[in-house]
PLY file of the C-alpha trace (Angstrom):
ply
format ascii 1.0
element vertex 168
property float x
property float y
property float z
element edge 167
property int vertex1
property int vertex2
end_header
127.72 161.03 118.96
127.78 158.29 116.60
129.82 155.51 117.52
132.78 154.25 114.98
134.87 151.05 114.36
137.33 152.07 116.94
134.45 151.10 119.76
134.72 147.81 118.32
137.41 145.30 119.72
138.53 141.63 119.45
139.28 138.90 121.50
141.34 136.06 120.00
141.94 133.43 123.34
140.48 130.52 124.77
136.98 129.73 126.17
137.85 130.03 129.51
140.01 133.28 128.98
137.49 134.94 127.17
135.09 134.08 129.73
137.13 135.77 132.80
137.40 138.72 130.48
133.89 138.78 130.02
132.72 138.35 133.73
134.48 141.42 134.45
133.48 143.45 131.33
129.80 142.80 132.81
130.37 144.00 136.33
132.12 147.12 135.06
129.11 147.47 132.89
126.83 146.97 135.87
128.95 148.98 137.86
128.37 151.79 135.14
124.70 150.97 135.26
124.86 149.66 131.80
123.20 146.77 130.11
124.97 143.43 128.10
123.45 141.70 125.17
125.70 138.55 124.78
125.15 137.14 121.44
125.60 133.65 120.85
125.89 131.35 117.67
123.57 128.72 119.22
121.89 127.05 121.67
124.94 124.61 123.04
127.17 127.74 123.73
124.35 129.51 124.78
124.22 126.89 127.66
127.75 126.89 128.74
128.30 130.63 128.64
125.14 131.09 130.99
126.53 128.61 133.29
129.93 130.22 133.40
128.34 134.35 133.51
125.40 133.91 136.00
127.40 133.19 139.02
126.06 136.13 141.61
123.89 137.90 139.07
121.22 135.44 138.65
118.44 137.80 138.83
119.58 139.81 135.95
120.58 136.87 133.29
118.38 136.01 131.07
119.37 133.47 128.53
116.94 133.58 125.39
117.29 130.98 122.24
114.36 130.24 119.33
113.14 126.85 120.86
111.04 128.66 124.19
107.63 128.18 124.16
106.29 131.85 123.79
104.98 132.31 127.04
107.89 131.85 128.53
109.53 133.98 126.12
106.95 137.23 127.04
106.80 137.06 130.49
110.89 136.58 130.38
110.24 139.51 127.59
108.55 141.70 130.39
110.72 140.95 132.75
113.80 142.34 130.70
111.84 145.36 130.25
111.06 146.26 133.63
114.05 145.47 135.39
115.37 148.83 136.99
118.97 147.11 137.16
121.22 146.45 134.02
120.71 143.06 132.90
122.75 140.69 131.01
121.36 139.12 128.39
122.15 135.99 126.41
121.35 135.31 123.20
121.10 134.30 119.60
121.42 137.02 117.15
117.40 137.72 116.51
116.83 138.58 120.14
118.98 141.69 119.85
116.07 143.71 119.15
115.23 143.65 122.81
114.34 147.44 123.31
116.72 148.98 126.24
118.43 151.86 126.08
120.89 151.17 128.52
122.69 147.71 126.76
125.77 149.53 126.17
128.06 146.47 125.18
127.15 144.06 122.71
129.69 140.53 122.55
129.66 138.61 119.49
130.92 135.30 121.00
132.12 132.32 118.75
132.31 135.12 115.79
133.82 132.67 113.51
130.82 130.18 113.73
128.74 129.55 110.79
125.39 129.69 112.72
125.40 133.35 112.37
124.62 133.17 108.54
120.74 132.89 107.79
120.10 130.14 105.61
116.79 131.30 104.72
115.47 134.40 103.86
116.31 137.64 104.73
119.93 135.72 104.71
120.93 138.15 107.81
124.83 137.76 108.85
124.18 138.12 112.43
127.62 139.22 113.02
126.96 142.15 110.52
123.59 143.17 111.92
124.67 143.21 115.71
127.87 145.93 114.00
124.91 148.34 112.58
122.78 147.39 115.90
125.80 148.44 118.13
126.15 151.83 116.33
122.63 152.28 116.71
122.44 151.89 120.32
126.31 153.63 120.44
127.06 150.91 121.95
130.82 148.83 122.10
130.58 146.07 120.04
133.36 143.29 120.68
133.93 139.77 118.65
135.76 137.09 120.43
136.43 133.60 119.52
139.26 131.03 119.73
140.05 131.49 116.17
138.84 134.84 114.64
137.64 134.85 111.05
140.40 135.92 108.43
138.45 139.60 108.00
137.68 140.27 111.62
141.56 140.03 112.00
142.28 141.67 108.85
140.60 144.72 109.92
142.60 144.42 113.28
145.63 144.69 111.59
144.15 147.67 109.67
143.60 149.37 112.89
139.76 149.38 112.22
139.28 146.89 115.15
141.30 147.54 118.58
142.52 143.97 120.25
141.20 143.42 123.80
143.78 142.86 126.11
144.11 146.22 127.47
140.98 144.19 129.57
143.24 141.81 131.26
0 1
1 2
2 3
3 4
4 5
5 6
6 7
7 8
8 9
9 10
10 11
11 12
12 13
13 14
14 15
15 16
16 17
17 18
18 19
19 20
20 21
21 22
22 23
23 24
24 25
25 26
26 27
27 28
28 29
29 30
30 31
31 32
32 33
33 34
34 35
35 36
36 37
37 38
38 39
39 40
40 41
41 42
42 43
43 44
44 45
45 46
46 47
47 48
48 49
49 50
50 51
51 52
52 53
53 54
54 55
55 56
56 57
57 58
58 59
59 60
60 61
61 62
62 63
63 64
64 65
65 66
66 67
67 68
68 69
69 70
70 71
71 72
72 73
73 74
74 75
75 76
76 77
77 78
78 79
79 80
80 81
81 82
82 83
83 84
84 85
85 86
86 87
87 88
88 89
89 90
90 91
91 92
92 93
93 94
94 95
95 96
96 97
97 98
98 99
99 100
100 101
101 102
102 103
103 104
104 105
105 106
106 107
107 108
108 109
109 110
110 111
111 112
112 113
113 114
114 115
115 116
116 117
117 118
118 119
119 120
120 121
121 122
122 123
123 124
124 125
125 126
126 127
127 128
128 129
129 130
130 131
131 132
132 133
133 134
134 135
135 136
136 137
137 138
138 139
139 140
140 141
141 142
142 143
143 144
144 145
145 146
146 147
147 148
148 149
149 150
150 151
151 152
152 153
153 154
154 155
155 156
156 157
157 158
158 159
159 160
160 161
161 162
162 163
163 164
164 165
165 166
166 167
């Protein structure tokens, strides 16, 4: 089936609520033997949210960003791959094209921070490419941030997006 907007969901709280939220939308994701690609607006938040996520799943977090050296970045690569065990990953936007089936949730974290615009060509919205990336991979696509953008709650209001705190 293809998915639609109603698989995708919004999170307007703090950093630390969102992140409780989050811990247990990965385990039930695990538990389901699904995959998380945790998309990040850059490499500071990346940082913190790694910190905060890893606890007792260290083996399957893998926290990519633009500035690794490339070797690191293939054998970590590889090592996504071949994990038999649903992994979280975290990331900025150009790493969602990490090829498993299984990611199943997608978590656009931060959503109302510029760094997802492209200032160079192709221009790429992030937050826009991980919503056709999501329905690709019929996957649940969720945006969260302390302060969602004007649209992301517009289309809340519209029914289009569904608010997350049936969660907690």
């Amino acid at each position: 089936g293809t998915t639609t907007l109603e698989e995708t969901y919004v999170m307007q709280s703090d950093d630390k609520e969102r992140l409780v939220s989050y811990k247990s939308i990965v385990r039930e994701s695990f538990a389901k033997k699904e995959s998380v690609f945790f998309c990040v607006p850059d490499k500071e938040h990346l940082a913190y949210v790694k910190e905060h996520l890893e606890k007792g799943i260290e083996t399957y977090t893998f926290a990519l960003h633009n500035d690794m050296q490339s070797r690191t970045l293939c054998s970590m690569w590889k090592d996504i791959l071949y994990k038999r065990h649903p992994v979280l990953l975290i990331g900025t936007g150009m790493f969602l094209s990490i090829p498993r089936a299984d990611i199943k949730t997608i978590i656009v974290d931060k959503e109302g921070s510029g760094h997802y615009k492209m200032f160079f060509r192709p221009f790429i919205d992030m937050r826009i490419f991980a919503q056709h990336f999501a329905r690709r991979q019929n996957a649940k696509l969720i945006f969260g941030d302390l302060f969602l953008r004007p649209e992301t709650i517009w289309k809340q209001t519209e029914n289009l997006y569904t608010p997350l705190s049936s969660f907690q």
